[in-house]
Each structure stands twice: as structure tokens, then as C-alpha cells.
C-alpha positions as CSV (number, residue, x, y, z in Angstrom):
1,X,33.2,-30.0,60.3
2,X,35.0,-27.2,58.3
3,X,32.9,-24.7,56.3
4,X,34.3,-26.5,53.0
5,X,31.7,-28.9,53.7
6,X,28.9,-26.9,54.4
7,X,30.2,-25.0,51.3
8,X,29.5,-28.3,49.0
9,X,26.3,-29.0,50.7
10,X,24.7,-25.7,50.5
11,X,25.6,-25.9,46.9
12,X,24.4,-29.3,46.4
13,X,21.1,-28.3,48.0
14,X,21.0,-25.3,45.4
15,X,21.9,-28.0,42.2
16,X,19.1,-29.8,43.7
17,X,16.5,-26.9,43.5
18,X,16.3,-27.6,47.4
19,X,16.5,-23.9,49.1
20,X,14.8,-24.8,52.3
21,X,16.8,-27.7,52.9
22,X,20.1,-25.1,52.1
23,X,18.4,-22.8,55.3
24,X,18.5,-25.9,57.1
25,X,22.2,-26.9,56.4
26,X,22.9,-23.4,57.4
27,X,21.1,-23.0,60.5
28,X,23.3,-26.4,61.6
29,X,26.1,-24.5,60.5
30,X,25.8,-21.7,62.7
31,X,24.4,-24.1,65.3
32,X,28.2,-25.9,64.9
33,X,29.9,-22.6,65.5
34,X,31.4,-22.5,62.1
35,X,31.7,-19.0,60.1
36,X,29.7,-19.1,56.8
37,X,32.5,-17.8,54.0
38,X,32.0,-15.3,51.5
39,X,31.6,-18.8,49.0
40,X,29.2,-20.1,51.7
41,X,27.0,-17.0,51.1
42,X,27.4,-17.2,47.2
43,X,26.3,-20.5,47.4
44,X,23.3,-19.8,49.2
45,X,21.9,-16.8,47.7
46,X,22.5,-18.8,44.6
47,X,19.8,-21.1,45.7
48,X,17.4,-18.8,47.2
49,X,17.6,-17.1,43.5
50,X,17.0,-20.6,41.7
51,X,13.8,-20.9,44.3
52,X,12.8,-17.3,43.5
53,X,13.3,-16.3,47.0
54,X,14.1,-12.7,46.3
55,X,13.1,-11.1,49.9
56,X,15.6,-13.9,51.4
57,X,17.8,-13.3,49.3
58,X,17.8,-9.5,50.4
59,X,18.2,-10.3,54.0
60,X,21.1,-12.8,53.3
61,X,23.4,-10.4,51.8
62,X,22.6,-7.8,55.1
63,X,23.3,-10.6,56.9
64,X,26.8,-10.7,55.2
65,X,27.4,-7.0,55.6
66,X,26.6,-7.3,59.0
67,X,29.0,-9.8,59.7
68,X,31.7,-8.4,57.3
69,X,32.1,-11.1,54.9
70,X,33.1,-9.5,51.6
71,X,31.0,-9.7,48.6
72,X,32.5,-10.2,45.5
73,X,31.7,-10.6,41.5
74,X,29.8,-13.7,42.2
75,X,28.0,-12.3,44.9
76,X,26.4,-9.3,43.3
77,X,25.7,-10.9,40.0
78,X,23.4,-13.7,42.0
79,X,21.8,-11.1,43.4
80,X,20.6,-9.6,39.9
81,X,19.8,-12.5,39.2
82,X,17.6,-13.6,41.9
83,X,16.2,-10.2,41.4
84,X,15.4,-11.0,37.6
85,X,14.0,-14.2,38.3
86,X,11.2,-11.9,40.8
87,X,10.1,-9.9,38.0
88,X,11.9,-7.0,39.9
89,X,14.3,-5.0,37.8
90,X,14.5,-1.9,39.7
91,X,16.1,-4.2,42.2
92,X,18.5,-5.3,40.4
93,X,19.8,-2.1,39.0
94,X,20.0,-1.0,42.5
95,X,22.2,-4.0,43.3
96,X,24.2,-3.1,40.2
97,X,24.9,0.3,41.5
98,X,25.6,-1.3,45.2
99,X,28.6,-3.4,43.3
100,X,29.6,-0.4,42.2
101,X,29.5,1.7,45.2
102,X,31.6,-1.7,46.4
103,X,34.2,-1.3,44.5
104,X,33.2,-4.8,42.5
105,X,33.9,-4.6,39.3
106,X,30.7,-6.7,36.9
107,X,31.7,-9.2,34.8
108,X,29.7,-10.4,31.8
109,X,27.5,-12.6,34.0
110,X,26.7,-9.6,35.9
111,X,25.7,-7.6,32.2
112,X,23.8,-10.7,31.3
113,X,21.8,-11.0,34.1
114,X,20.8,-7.2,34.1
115,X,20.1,-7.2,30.5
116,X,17.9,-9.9,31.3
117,X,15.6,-8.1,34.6
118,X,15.6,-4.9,31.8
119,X,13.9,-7.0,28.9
120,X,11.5,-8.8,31.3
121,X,10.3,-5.4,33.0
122,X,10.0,-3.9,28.6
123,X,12.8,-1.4,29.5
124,X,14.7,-1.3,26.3
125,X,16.2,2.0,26.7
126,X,18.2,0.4,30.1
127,X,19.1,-2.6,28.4
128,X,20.2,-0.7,25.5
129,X,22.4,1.9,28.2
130,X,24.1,-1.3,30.2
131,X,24.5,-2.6,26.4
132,X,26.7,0.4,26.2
133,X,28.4,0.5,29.5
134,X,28.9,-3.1,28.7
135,X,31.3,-2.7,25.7
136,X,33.0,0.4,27.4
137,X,34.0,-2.1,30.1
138,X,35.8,-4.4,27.6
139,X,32.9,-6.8,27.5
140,X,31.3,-7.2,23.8
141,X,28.8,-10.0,24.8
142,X,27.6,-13.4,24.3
143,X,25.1,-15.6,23.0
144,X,23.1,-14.6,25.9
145,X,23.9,-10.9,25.8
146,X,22.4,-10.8,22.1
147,X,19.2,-12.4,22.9
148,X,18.7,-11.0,25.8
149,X,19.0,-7.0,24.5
150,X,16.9,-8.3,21.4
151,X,14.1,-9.5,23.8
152,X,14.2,-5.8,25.8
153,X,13.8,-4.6,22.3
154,X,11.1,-6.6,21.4
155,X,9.1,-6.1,24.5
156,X,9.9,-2.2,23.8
157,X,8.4,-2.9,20.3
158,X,11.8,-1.6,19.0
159,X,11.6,-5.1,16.1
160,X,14.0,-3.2,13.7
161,X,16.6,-2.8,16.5
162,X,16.0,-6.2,17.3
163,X,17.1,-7.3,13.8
164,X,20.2,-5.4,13.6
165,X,21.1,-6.9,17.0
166,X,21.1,-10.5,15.2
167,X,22.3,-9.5,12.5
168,X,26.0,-8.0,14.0
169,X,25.8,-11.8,15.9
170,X,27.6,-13.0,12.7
171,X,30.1,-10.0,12.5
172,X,31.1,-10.5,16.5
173,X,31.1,-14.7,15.9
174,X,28.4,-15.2,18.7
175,X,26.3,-18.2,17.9
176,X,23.0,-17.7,18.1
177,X,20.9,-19.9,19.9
178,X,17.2,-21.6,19.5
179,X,16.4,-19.0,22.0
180,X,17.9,-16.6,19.9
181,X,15.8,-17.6,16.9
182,X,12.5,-17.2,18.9
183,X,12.9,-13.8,19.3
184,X,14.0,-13.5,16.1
185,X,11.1,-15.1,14.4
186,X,8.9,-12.4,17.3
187,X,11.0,-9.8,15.7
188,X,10.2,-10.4,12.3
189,X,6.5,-11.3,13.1
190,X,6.3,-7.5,14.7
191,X,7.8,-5.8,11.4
192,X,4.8,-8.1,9.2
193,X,8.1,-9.0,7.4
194,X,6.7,-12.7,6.4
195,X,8.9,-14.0,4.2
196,X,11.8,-13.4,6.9
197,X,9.6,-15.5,9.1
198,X,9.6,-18.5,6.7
199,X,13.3,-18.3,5.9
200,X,14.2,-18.5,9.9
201,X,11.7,-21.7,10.4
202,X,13.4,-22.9,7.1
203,X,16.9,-22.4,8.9
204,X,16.0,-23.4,12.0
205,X,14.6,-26.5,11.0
206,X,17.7,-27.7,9.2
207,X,20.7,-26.3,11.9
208,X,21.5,-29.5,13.5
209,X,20.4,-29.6,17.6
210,X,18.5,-26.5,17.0
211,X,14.6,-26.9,15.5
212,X,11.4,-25.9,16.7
213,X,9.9,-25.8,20.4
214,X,6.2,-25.4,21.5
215,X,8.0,-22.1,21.9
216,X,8.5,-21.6,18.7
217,X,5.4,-22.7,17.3
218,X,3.3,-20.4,19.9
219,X,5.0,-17.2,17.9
220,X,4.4,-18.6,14.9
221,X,1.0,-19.5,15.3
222,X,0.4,-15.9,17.1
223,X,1.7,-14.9,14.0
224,X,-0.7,-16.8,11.8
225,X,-3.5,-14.8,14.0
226,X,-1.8,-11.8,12.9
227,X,-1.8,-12.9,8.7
228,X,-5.6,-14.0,9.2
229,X,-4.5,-17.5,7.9
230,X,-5.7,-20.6,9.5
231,X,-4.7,-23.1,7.2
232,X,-1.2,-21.9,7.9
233,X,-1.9,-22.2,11.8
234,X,-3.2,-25.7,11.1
235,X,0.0,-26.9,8.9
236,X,2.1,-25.9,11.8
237,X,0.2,-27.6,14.7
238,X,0.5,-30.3,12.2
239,X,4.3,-30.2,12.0
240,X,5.0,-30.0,15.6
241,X,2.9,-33.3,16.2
242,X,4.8,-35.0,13.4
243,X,7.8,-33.7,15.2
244,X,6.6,-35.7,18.3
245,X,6.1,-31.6,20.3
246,X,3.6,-31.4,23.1
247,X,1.5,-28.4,22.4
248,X,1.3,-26.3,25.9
249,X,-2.0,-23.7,27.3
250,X,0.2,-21.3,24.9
251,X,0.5,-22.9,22.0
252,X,-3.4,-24.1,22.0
253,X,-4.3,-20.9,23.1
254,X,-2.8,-19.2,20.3
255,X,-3.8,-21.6,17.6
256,X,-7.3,-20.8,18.9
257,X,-6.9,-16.8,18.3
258,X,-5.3,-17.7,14.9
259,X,-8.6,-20.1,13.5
260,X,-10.9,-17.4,14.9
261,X,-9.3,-14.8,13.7
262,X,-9.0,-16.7,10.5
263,X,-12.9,-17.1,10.4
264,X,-13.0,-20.6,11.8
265,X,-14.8,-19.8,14.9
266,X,-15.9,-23.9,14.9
267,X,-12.6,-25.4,14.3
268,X,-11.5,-23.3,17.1
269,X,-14.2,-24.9,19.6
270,X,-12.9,-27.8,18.6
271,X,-9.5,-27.3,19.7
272,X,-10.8,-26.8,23.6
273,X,-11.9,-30.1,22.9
274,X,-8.4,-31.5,22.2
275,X,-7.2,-29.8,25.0
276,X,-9.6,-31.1,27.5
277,X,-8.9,-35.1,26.0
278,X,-5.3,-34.5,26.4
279,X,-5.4,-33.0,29.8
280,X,-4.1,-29.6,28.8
281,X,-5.2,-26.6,30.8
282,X,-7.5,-24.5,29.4
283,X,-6.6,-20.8,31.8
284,X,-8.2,-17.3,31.9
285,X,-6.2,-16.4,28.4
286,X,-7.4,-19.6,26.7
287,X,-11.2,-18.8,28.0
288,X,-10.6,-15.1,26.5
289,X,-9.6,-16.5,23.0
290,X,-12.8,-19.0,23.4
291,X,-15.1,-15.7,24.3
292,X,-13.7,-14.7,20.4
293,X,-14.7,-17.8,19.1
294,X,-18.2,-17.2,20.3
295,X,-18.6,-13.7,19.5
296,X,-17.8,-14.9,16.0
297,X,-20.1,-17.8,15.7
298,X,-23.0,-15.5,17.6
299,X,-22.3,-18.2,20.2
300,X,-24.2,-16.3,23.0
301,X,-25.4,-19.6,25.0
302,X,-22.1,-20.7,25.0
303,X,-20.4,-17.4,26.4
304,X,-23.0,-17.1,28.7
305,X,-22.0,-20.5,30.0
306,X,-18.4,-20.1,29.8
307,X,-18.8,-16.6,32.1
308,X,-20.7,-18.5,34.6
309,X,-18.7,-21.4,34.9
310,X,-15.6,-18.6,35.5
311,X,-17.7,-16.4,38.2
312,X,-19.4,-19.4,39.7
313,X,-16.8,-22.6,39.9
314,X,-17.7,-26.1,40.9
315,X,-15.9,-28.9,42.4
316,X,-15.1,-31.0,40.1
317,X,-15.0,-28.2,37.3
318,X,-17.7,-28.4,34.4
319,X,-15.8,-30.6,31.4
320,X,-16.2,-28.1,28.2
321,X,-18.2,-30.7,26.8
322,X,-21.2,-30.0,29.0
323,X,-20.8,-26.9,28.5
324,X,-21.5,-26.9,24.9
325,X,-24.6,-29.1,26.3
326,X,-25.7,-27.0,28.5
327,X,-25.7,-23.8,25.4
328,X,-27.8,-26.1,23.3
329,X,-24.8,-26.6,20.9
330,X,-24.9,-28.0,17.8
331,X,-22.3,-29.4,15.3
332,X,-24.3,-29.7,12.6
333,X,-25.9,-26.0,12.4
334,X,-24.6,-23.7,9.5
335,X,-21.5,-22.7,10.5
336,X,-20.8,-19.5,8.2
337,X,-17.3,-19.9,8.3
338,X,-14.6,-21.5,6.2
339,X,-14.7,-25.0,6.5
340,X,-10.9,-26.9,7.4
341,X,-10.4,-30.2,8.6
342,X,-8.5,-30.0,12.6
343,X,-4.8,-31.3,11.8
344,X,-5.7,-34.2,14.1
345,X,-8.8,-35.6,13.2
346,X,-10.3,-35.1,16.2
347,X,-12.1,-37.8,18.0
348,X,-14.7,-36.5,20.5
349,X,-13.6,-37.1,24.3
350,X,-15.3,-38.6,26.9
351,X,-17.3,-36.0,28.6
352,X,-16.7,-37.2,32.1
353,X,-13.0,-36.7,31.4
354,X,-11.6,-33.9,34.0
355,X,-11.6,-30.4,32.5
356,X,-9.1,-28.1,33.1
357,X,-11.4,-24.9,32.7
358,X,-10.2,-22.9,35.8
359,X,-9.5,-19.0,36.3
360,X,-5.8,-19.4,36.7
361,X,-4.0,-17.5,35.0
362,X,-1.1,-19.3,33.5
């Protein structure tokens, strides 16, 4: 066998979201006596980023110094981003500045990706100085350049920055993506500039292939928390069920914050109950947002309950139902906050359903 076809099985192995089995492949290759290539090595780093395998990653490219294989464009820039993919962007700068130590020159994949490690690790100033290099290299970026340097901005609460970065999209023809629009609309949300935020769902919502995600609806329902208007929160929960959406931990979670916030500390309980009938986990965030709803409603049976049931776990865990049991809670006490009908007319589950209350935290 030739390393051509170790090449394409590696690589099918890292399509396939298979890493171990890539290891595997490789130790037979070795085991054959055939020399791994430099697209052999590209191929597998490439699948130990995919399987966030950042410390393998490491080892496989001294393996390839070690054996003098020579790294090239590809090589580096799947390195940054297995390193971005780990949550560790002072690794990937120093990969960056190994390239360049190499004599490698980056490529706009290789911008892209460390754009990216900067905005997940809120270092806007380094995405904004790579930006920079960036265009001085003769790259001016892509769709996910933009988004990318408008998340770091975000992140680095820099929303105005953000703004401008979408708005020069246009000027450089760079399509902006759904993706795009999310941070937008996280943007906007940061400035309190409102009406912005309705004329980008509006947009989105009529771009063909574009739309809303549970993405999308978790910003704008954070943002709802933010305006103190539930009813709002409510019409959008509303809209992503009509548009057939699954709402996530996230998106519940925040449509909890924005009815408490809001003043509907009851409606909010009510929306753990949704999530415990659909199966939806209920995490450590979700039990925080739930701890608001009490304090709101003077709830202090129920937080009590909901504390031990986090300190103390059982097997199975305690179904949210019997919790409210448990704190003596009742539906039909005065409530002392704004009355709104739940956007799904909620139907009371079974309370030996399986809860997802655990102290994950998602």
C-alpha cells in the first residue's frame, strides 16, 4: 500500500468525525513501513482538531519536525484551528508566529481561524491587530473574517465597532451570513439601539435561506430581559414554534430571565415545566434564572428545594414537579405579577416524567 491510500483514509476517518480510528490507520501505516507525507500529517491533525484533540495535535506536529516532513499553509492553519476549537488562543498565536518563524506564509484560512481563537478568548484588540496585518498581507477578508472580528468586538463589548464592521460588508461585497446577523442583532442589543434590532429580525426573516435559529431567538429573547418586556419574549417563543424551531437549555433559559425580569415570576415557573414535558435540560444557568423567579415571587420553599436538590442529587433526579410539591406550591395563590397567557398553552406534564434538573453546566 502506498501512502496515497492511507492519505484518503486518514482523511475519510476525519470527514467521519472518527479521530481514534485515524490513530489507528496510522499506527498500521507505520506498522507497514510506509512514510506518513506532509498531506498525511495535514490530514490527521485535521481530525484530531475536528475531535478537539488539541494536546495530540501538539505532539503530531513534533512528530513531523522530528522526522523532517515540511509543514506548510495547511499545516499551520489546522493547527490554529484545532487550537480555537480548545478554547486556547494563546496557542494559536504561538503557532501563528511558529509559521512565521517557518518561513510559511498564512493565507486567509490561517487569518480566519485566528480571528476566531481571538474572539472566543474576548481579545478584541488581537483580533483587531491580525485584522490589520491581514489587509497588509493582501488579504481583505471574507464572510467569515467579518463575523468573526465583529464577534471579538462584541465579546470586548466594543458593539459600535461591531456595527461599523457590518456595515463596510456591503462596501467590500462580502455577504453576510445568518451567523453574521446574530451577532449583529448581539451588537445592536449591547448599544439598546431597539429599533435596529427589529429591522434586522425584519430582514432576516425575509432574505431567502437565511431566517431565524434557536440562535437567534436566545439573543433576542436575552434582549427582551434587557427591555423588561415579556410579552415581547412571549411573541417570539411564539414565532419560533410556528416556524417549526426547537427551543434549546439557551433559548428556555433566557425566556425564563426575560418573564422574570419582566415581572412574571409565575409564567416563568411554568416554562421549567415545558422544559421538563419536552425533555429539555434544565442546567446550572437555567436553575440560576429559576433562583430569580423565586426571589421574585418570595418563593423561598421553592429555592430552598431547588438548592438541595443541587447540593444533594438523587438517582433518578427529582422531576421539577415534585419539587414545587415538596415547597407547598400553589397555582392559585395571588401572584402579584402581571398576568400573560404561556405562548403554548401549557398542559401540565406527567410528574413521573424524567427531569432533566442536574448541575451540569451546559
Amino acid at each position: 500500500l502506498t501512502s496515497f491510500i492511507y492519505n484518503a483514509v486518514i482523511s475519510a476517518c476525519d470527514k467521519g468525525g472518527k479521530w481514534q480510528e485515524a490513530e489507528r490507520v496510522w499506527a498500521d501505516m507505520e506498522a507497514d513501513g510506509v512514510k506518513p507525507d506532509t498531506v498525511t500529517y495535514n490530514a490527521m491533525l485535521s481530525a484530531l482538531s475536528r475531535g478537539g484533540q488539541w494536546d495530540r495535535a501538539q505532539r503530531s506536529l513534533h512528530h513531523m519536525q522530528q522526522a523532517g516532513v515540511r509543514a506548510n499553509t495547511i499545516t499551520y492553519s489546522t493547527l490554529i484551528t484545532a487550537a480555537e476549537r480548545s478554547n486556547c488562543w494563546e496557542d494559536a498565536w504561538e503557532v501563528f508566529e511558529l509559521m512565521k518563524k517557518d518561513g510559511v506564509r498564512p493565507n486567509q484560512v490561517t487569518y480566519n481561524a485566528l480571528i476566531t481563537a481571538y474572539a472566543k478568548g474576548n481579545q478584541w484588540r488581537k483580533a483587531s491587530e491580525v485584522w490589520e496585518e491581514m489587509k497588509r498581507g493582501g488579504y481583505y477578508g471574507n464572510t467569515v473574517t467579518y463575523t468573526a472580528f465583529m464577534a471579538a468586538c462584541v465579546r470586548g463589548d466594543q458593539h459600535e465597532l461591531a456595527i461599523q464592521l457590518y456595515q463596510s460588508m456591503a462596501a467590500a461585497d462580502v455577504k453576510p451570513s445568518l451567523h453574521t446577523f446574530n451577532v449583529l442583532l448581539s451588537a445592536y442589543q449591547l448599544g439598546k439601539h431597539w429599533a435596529e434590532v427589529d429591522s434586522t429580525v425584519d430582514a432576516m426573516q425575509s432574505l431567502q435561506g437565511c431566517g431565524l435559529n434557536s440562535v437567534s431567538y436566545t439573543i433576542l429573547l436575552t434582549g427582551c430581559a434587557q427591555r423588561r418586556d415579556p410579552e415581547r419574549a412571549l411573541a417570539y417563543m411564539a414565532s419560533m414554534k410556528q416556524a417549526g424551531g426547537q427551543p434549546t437549555t439557551h433559548t428556555y433559559t433566557a425566556l425564563i430571565t426575560a418573564l422574570t425580569k419582566g415581572g412574571c415570576w409565575r409564567q416563568a415557573l411554568e416554562v421549567v415545566l415545558e422544559m421538563e414535558q419536552h425533555g429539555v435540560e434544565v442546567n446550572t444557568v437555567t436553575v440560576n434564572a429559576l433562583l430569580g423567579a423565586c426571589e421574585a415571587g418570595r418563593q423561598w420553599r421553592l429555592a430552598r428545594s431547588l438548592l438541595h436538590h443541587l447540593t444533594h442529587p438523587v438517582t433518578p433526579p427529582a422531576t421539577f414537579s415534585n419539587l414545587l410539591k415538596e415547597a407547598s406550591f400553589s397555582w392559585n395563590e395571588p401572584s402579584g405579577s402581571t398576568s400573560l397567557e404561556i405562548s403554548n398553552n401549557y398542559q401540565a406534564p406527567n410528574s413521573d416524567a424524567p427531569s432533566p434538573l442536574t448541575s451540569s453546566s451546559n
